[in-house]
Kinemage of the C-alpha trace (Angstrom):
@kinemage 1
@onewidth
@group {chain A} dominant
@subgroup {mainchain}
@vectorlist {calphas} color= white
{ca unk a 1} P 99.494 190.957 225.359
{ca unk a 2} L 98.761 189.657 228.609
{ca unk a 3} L 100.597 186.203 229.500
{ca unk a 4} L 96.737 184.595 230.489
{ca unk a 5} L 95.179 185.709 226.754
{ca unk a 6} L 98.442 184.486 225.076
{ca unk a 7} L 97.801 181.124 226.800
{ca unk a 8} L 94.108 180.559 226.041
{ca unk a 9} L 95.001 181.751 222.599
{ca unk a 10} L 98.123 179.055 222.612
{ca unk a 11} L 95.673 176.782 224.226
{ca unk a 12} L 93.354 177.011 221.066
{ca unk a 13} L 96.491 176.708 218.415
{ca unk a 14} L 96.971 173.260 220.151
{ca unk a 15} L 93.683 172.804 219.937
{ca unk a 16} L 93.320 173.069 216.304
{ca unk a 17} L 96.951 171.441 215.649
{ca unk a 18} L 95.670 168.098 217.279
{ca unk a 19} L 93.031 167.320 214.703
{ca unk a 20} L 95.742 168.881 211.608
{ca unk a 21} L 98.511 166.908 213.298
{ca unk a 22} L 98.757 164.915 209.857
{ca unk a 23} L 99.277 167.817 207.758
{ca unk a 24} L 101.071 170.212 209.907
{ca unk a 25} L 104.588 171.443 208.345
{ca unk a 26} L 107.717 170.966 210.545
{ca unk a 27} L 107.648 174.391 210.546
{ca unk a 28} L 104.300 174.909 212.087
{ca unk a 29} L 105.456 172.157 214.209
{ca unk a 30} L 108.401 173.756 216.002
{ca unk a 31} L 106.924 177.345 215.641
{ca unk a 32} L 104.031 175.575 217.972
{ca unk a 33} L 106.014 174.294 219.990
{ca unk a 34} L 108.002 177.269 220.946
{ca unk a 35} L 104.974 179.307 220.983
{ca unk a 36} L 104.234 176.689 223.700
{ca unk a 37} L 107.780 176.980 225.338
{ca unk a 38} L 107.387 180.748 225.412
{ca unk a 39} L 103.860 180.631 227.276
{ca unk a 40} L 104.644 178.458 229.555
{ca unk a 41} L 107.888 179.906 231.002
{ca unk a 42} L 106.325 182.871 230.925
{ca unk a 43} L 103.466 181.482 232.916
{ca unk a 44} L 105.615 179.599 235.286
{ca unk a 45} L 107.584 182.400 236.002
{ca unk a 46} L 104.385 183.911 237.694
{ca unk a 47} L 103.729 181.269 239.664
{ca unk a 48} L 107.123 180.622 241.112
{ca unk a 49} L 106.636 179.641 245.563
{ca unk a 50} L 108.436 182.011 247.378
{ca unk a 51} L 110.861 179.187 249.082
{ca unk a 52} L 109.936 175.291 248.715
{ca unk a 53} L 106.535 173.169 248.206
{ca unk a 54} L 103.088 175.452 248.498
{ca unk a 55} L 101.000 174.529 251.717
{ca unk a 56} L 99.036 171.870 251.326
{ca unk a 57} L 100.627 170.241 248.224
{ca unk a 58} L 102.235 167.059 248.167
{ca unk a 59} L 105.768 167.029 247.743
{ca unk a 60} L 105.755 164.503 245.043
{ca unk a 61} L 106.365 164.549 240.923
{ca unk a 62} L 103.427 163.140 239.133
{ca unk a 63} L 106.342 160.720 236.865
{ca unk a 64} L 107.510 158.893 240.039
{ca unk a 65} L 106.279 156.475 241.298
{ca unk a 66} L 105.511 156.185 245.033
């Protein structure tokens, strides 16, 4: 499966788990939350810059404050 569909389907798994959150197992809890682990390595590992901060993009984290 491509890593885009596995993310909009990921997408929609969180998507239903926020309005089950109540009744969610701890084991559909952490299986989740790897599923979401997986994806988004997977994702980020596309969209690695070749060599420091992408033009145009501020070289700032959005937790710190400025």
């Amino acid at each position: 499966m491509q890593v885009h569909q596995r993310g909009l389907d990921l997408m929609m798994n969180v998507q239903d788990a926020i309005d089950y959150v109540d009744i969610l197992s701890k084991e559909d809890t952490l299986r989740l939350l790897r599923e979401v682990n997986i994806v988004l390595s997977q994702l980020l590992e596309q969209d690695i810059p070749a060599s420091g901060v992408p033009d145009g993009q501020p070289e700032v984290y959005a937790w710190k404050k400025q």
